[in-house]
ZADO-1210 file (C-alpha; in nm, 4 decimals, padded with zeros to 6 digits):
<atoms>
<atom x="00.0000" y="00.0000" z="00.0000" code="UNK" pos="1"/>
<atom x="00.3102" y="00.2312" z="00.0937" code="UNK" pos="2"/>
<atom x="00.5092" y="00.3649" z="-00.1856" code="UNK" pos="3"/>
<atom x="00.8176" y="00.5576" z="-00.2068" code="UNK" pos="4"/>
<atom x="00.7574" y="00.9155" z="-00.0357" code="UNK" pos="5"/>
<atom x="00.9576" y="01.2137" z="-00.1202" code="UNK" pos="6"/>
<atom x="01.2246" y="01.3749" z="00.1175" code="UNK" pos="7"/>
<atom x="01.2246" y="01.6952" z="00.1399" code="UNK" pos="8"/>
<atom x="01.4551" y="01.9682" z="00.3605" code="UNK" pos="9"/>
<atom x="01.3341" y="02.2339" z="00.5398" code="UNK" pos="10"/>
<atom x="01.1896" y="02.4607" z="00.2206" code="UNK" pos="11"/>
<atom x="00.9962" y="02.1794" z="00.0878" code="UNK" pos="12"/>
<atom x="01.2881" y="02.0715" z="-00.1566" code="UNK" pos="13"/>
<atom x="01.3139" y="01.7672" z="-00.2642" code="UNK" pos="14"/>
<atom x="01.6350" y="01.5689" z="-00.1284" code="UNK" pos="15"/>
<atom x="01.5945" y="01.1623" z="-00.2043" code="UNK" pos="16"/>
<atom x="01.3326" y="00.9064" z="-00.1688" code="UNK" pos="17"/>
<atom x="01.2453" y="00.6728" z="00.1196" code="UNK" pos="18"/>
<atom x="00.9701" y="00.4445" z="00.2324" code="UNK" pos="19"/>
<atom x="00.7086" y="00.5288" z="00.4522" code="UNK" pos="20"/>
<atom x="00.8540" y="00.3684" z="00.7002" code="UNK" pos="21"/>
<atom x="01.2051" y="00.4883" z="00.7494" code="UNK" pos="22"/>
<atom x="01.0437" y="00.8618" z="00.6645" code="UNK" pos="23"/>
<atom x="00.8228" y="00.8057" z="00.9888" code="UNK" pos="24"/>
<atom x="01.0791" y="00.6478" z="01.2224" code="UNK" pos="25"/>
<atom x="01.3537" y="00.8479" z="01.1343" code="UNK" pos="26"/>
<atom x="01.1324" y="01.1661" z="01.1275" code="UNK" pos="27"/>
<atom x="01.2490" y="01.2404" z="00.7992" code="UNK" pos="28"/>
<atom x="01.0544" y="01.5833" z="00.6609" code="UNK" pos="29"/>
<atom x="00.7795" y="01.4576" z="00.3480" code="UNK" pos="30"/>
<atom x="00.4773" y="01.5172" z="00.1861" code="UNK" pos="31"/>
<atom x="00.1135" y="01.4861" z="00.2693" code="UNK" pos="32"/>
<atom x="-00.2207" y="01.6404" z="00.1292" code="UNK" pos="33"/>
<atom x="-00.5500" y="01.6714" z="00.3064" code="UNK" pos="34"/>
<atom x="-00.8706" y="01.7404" z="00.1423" code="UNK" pos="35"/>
<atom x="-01.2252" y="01.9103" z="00.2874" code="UNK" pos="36"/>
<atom x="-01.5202" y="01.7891" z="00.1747" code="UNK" pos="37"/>
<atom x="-01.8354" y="01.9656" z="00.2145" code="UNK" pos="38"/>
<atom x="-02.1590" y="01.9714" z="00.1192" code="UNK" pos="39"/>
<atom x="-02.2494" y="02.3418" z="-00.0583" code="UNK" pos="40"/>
<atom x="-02.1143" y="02.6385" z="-00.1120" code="UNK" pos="41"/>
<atom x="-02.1782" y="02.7674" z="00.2150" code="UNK" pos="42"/>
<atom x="-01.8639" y="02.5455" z="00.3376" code="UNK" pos="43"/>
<atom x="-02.0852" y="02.4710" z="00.6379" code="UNK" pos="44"/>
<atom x="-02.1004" y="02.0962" z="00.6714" code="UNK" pos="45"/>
<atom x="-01.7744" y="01.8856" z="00.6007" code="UNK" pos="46"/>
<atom x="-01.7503" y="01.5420" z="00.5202" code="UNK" pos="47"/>
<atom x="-01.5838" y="01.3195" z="00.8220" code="UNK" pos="48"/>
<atom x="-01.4980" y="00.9365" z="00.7806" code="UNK" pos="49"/>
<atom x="-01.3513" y="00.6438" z="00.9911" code="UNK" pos="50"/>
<atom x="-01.0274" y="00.4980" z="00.8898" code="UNK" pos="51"/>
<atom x="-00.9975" y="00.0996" z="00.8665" code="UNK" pos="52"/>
<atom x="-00.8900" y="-00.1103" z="01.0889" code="UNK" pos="53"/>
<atom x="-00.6639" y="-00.2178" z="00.7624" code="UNK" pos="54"/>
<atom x="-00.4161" y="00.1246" z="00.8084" code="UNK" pos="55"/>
<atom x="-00.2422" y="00.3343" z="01.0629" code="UNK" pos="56"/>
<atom x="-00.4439" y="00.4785" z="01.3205" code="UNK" pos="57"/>
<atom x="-00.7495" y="00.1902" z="01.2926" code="UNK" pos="58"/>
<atom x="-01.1127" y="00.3310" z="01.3588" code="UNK" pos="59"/>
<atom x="-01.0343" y="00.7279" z="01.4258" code="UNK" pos="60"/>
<atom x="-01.2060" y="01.0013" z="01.2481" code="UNK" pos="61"/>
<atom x="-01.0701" y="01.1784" z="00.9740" code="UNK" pos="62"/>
<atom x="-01.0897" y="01.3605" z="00.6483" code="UNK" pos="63"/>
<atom x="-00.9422" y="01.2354" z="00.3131" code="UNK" pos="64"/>
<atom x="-00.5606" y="01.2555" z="00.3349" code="UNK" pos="65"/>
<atom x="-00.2717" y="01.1010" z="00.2340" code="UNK" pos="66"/>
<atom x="00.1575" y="01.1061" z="00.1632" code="UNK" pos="67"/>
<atom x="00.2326" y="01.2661" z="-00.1728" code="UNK" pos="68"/>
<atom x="00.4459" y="00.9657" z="-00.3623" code="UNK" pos="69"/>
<atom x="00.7467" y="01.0347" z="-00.5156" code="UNK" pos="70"/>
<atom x="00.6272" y="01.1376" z="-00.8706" code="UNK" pos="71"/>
<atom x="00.2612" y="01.3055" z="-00.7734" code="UNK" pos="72"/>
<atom x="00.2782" y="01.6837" z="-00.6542" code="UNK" pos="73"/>
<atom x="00.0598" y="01.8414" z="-00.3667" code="UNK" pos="74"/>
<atom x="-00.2749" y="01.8202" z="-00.5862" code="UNK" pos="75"/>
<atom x="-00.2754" y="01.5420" z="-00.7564" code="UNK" pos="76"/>
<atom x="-00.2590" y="01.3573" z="-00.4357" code="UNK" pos="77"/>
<atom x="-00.5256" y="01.5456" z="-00.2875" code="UNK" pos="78"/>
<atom x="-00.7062" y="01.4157" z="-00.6203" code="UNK" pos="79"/>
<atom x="-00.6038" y="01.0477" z="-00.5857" code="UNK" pos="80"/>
<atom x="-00.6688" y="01.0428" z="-00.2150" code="UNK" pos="81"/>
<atom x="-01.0264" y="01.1513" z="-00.2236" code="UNK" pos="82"/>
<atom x="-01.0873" y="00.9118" z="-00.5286" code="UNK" pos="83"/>
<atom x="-00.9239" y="00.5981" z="-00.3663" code="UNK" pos="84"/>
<atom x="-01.0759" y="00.6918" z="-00.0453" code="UNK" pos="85"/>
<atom x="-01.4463" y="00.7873" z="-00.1206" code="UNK" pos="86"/>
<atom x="-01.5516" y="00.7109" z="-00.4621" code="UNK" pos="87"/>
<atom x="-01.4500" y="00.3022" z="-00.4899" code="UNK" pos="88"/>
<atom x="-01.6217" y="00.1798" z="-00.7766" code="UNK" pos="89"/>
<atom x="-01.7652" y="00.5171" z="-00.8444" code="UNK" pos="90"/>
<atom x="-01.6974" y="00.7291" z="-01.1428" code="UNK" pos="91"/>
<atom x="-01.4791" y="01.0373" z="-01.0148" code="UNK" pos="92"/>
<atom x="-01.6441" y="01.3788" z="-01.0812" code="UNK" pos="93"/>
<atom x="-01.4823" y="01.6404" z="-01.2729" code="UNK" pos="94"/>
<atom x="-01.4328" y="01.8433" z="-00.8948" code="UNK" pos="95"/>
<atom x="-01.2567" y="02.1671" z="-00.8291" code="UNK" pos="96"/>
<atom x="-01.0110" y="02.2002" z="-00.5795" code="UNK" pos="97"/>
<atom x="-00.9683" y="02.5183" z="-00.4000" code="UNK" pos="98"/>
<atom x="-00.5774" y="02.5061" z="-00.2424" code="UNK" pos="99"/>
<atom x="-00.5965" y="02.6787" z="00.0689" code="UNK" pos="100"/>
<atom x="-00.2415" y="02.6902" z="00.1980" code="UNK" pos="101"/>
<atom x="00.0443" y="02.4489" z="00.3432" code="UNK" pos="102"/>
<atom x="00.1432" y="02.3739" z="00.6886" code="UNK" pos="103"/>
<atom x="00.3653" y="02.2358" z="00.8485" code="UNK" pos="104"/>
<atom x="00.3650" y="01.9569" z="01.0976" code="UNK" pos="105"/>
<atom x="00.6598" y="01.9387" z="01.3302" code="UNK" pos="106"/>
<atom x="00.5769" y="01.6071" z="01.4940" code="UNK" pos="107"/>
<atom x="00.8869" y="01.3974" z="01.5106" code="UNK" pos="108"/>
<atom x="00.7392" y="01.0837" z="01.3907" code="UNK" pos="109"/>
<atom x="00.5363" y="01.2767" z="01.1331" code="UNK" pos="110"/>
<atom x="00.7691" y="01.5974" z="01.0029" code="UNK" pos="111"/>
<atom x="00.5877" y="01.6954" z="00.6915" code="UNK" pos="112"/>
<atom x="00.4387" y="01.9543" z="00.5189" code="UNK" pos="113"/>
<atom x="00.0542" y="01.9290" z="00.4693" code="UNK" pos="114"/>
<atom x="-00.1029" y="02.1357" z="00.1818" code="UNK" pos="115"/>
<atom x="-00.4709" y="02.1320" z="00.2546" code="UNK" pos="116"/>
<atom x="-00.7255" y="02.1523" z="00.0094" code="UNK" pos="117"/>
<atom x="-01.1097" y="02.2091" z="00.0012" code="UNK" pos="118"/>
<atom x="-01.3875" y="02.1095" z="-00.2501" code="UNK" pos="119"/>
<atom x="-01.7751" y="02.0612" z="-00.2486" code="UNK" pos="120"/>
<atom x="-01.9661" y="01.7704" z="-00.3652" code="UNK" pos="121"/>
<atom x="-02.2758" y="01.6192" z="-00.2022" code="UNK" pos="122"/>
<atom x="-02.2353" y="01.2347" z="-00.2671" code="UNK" pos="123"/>
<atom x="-02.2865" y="00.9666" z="-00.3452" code="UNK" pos="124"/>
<atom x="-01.9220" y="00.8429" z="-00.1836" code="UNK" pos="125"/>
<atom x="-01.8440" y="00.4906" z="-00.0825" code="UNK" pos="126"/>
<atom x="-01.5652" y="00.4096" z="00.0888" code="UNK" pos="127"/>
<atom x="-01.2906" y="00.1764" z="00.0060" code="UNK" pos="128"/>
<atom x="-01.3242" y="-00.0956" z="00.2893" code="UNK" pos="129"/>
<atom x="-00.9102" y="-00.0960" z="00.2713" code="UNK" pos="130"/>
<atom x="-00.8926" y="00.2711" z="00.3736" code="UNK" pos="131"/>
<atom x="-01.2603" y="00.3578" z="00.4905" code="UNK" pos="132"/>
<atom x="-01.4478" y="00.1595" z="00.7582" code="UNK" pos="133"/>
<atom x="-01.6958" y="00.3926" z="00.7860" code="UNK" pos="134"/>
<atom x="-01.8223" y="00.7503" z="00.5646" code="UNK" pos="135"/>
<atom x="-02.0118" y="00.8852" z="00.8549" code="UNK" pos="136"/>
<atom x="-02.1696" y="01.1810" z="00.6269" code="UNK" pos="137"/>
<atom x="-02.1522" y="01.5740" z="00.6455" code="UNK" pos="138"/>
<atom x="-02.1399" y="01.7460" z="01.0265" code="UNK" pos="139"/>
<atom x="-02.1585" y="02.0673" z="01.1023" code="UNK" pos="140"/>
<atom x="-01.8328" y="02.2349" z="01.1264" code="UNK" pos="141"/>
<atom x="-01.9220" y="02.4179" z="01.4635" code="UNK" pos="142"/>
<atom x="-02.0053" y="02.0532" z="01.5960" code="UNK" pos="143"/>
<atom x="-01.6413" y="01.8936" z="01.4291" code="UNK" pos="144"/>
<atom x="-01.4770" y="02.1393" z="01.6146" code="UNK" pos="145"/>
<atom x="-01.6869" y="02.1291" z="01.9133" code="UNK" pos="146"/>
<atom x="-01.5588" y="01.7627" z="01.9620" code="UNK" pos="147"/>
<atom x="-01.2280" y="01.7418" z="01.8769" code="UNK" pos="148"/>
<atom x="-01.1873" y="02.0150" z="02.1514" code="UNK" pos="149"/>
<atom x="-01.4039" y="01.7637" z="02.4026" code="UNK" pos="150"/>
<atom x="-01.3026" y="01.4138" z="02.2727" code="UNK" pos="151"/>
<atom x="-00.9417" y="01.4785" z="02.0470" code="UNK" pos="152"/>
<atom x="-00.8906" y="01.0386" z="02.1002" code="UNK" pos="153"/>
<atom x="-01.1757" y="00.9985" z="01.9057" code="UNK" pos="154"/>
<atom x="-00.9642" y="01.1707" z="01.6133" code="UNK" pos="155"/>
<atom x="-00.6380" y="01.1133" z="01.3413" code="UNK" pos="156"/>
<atom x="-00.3480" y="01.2590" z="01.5628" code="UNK" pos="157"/>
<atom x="-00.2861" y="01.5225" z="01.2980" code="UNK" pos="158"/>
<atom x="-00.6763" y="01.5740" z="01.2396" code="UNK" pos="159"/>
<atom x="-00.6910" y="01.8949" z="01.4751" code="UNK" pos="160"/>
<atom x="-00.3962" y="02.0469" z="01.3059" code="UNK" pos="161"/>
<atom x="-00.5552" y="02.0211" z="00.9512" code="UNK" pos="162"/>
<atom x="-00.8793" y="02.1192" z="01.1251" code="UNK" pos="163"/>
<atom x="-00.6920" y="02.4344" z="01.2785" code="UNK" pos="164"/>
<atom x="-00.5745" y="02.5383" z="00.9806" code="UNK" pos="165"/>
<atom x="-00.9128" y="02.4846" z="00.7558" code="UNK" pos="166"/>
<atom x="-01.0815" y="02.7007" z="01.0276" code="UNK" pos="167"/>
<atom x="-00.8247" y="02.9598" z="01.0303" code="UNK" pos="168"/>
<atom x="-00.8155" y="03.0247" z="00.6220" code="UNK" pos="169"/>
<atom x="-01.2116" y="03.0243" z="00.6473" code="UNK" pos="170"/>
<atom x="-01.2493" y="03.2919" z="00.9626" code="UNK" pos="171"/>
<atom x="-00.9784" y="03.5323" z="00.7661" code="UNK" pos="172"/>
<atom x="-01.1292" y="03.8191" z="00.6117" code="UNK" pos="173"/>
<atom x="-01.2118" y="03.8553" z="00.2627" code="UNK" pos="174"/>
</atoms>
């Protein structure tokens, strides 16, 4: 399932190639890409799933996400995620993708930086049993961040960081 990732230094430039794995343990700096789903337009409701009990972190709550392989870039990870993740055996709508920044994550078994993305489609979805236990449908965002604040175990460890971040490029002005 893991592929090579991409290494990069501390200005997101690319220095070698190593597996998951090593990149984790090691706390070598990588790649990832998150993507916000939600509902309408009025960015509102976003799109929450359980992971499998098949990958890392079994049965917490998270959005689609994923290491950028060496060879993809930030957005056409974010792409592949979100079809692997929630459209299995589903054709994969033409979507936009709004980019709203990168960030980085400084955790020592997970150095990497995170571009996060947003886009809006209202289903259908089905998960990928290999990836998705669970798609437990659109929330509202007041409630996601309501209970990551009360129940953070519930969640990805890196979930509140991406959720952070979302919040913060939606509350800035204009």
């Amino acid at each position: 399932m893991y592929k090579d990732l991409l290494v990069v230094d501390e200005h997101d430039r690319p220095t070698g190639r190593r597996d998951f794995w090593t990149c984790h343990h090691q706390g070598l700096r990588h790649r990832g890409s998150c993507v916000f789903v939600f509902r309408d337009a009025s960015l509102s409701e976003v799109l929450l799933l359980r992971r499998s009990a098949h990958i890392v972190e079994p049965g917490k709550v998270a959005n689609v996400g994923g290491h950028v392989d060496d060879g993809e870039d930030y957005l056409s990870t974010a792409r592949n995620e979100l079809r692997e993740e929630l459209f299995h055996g589903l054709p994969f709508p033409d979507l936009a993708f709004q980019e709203l920044g990168k960030l980085r994550n400084d955790r020592p078994d997970n150095r990497e930086f995170v571009t996060v993305f947003a886009t809006v489609w209202p289903g259908p979805f089905r998960g990928d049993p290999r990836e998705v236990e669970e798609v437990l449908g659109f929330v509202p965002l007041a409630d996601v961040e309501k209970d990551v604040a009360a129940h953070p175990d519930r969640y990805t460890i890196d979930f509140p960081l991406h959720l952070g971040f979302l919040l913060g490029c939606l509350r800035r002005p204009g």
